[in-house]
NUFIVEX-814526 format. One record per atom (N, C-alpha, C): residue in three letters; x, y, z. Coordinates in steps of 0.1 Angstrom, whole numbers, padded with zeros to 4 digits, always signed. Example, Ala and Ser with C-alpha at 12.3 -4.5 7.8 and 13.67 -1.06 7.14 Angstrom:
<torlums>
Ala+0132-0057+0078;Ala+0123-0045+0078;Ala+0132-0033+0078;Ser+0128-0022+0071;Ser+0137-0011+0071;Ser+0129+0000+0079;
</torlums>
This chain:
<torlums>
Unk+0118+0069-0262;Unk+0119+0059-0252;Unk+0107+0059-0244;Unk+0102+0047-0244;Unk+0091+0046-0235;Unk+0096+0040-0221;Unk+0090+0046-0210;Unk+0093+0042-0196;Unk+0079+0038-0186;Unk+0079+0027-0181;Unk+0068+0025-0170;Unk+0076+0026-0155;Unk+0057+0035-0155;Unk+0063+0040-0135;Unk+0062+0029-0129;Unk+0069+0027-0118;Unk+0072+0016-0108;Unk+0072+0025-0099;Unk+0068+0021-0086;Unk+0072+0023-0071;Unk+0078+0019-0061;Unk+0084+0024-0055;Unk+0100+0020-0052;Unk+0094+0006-0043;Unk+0104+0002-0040;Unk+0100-0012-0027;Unk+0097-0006-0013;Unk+0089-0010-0001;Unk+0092-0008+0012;Unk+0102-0006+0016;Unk+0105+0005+0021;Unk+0117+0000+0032;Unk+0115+0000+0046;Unk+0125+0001+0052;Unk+0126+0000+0070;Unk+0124+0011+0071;Unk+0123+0020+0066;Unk+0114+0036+0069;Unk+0103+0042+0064;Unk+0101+0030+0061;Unk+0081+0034+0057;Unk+0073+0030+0067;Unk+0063+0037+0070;Unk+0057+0035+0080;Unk+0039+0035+0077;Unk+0035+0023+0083;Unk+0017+0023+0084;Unk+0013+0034+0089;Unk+0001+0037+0080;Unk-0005+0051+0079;Unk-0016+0052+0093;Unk-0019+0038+0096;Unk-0031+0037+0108;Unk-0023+0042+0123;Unk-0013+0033+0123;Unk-0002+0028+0137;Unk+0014+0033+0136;Unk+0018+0034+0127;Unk+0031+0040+0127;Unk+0039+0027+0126;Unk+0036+0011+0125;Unk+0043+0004+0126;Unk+0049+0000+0117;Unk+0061-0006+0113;Unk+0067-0011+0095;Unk+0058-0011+0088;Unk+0056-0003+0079;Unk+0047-0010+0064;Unk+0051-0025+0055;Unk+0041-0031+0057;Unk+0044-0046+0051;Unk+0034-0045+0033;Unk+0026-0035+0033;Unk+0016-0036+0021;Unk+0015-0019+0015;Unk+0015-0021+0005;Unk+0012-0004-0002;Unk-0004-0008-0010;Unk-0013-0001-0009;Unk-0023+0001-0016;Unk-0025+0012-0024;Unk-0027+0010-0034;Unk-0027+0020-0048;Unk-0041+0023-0050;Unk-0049+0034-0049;Unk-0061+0036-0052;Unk-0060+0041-0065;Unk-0075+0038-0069;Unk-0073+0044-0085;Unk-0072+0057-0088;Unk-0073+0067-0079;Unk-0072+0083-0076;Unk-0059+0084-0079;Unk-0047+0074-0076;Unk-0033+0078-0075;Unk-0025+0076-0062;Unk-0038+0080-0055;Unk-0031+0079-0042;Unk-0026+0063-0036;Unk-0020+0068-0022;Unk-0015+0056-0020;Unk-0018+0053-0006;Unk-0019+0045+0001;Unk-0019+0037+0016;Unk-0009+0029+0020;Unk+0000+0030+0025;Unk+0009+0024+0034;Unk+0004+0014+0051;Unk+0003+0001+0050;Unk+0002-0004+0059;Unk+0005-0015+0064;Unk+0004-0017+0080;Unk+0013-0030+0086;Unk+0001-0043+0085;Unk+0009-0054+0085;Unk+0003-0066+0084;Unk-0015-0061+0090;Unk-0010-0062+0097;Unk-0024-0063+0107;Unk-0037-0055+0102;Unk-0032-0042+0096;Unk-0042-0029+0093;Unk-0045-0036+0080;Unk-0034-0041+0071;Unk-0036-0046+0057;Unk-0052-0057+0056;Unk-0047-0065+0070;Unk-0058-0075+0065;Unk-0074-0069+0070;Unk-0071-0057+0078;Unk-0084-0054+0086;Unk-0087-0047+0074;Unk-0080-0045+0068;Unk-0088-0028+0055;Unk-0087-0041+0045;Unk-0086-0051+0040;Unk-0084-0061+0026;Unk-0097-0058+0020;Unk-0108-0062+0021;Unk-0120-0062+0016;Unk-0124-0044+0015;Unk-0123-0037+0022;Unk-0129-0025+0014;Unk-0118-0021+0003;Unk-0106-0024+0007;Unk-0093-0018-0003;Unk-0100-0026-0019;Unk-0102-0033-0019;Unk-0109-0047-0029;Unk-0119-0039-0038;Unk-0133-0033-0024;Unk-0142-0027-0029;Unk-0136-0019-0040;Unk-0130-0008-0033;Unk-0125+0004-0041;Unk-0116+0000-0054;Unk-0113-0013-0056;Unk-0106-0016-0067;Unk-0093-0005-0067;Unk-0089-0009-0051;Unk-0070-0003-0050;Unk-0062-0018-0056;Unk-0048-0014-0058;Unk-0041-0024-0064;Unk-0030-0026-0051;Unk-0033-0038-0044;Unk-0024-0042-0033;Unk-0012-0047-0037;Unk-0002-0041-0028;Unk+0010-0049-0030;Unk+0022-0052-0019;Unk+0020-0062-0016;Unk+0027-0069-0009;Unk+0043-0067-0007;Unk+0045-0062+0004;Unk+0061-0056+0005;Unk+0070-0051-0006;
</torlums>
């Protein structure tokens, strides 16, 4: 059996990694790692997240 990883959805206890405020976006860098962040931090970091060729995702 083959399986693809998925990651879970947002919830109301995820929190932005800049402010602490609801996470609305997860960014997937290609390292693995991850970024959690609120509307606001999402669009301030869009373009370097882009640079880095992280994989955004939207709630």
């Amino acid at each position: 059996m083959t399986g693809t990883l998925t990651r879970p959805e947002l919830t109301a206890a995820d929190r932005c990694d800049r402010c602490g405020a609801a996470a609305q976006v997860r960014a997937v860098l290609p390292s693995g790692g991850e970024l959690l962040f609120c509307g606001h931090h999402a669009r301030e970091h869009e373009t370097r997240l882009r640079e880095l060729a992280a994989d955004i995702q939207d709630g």
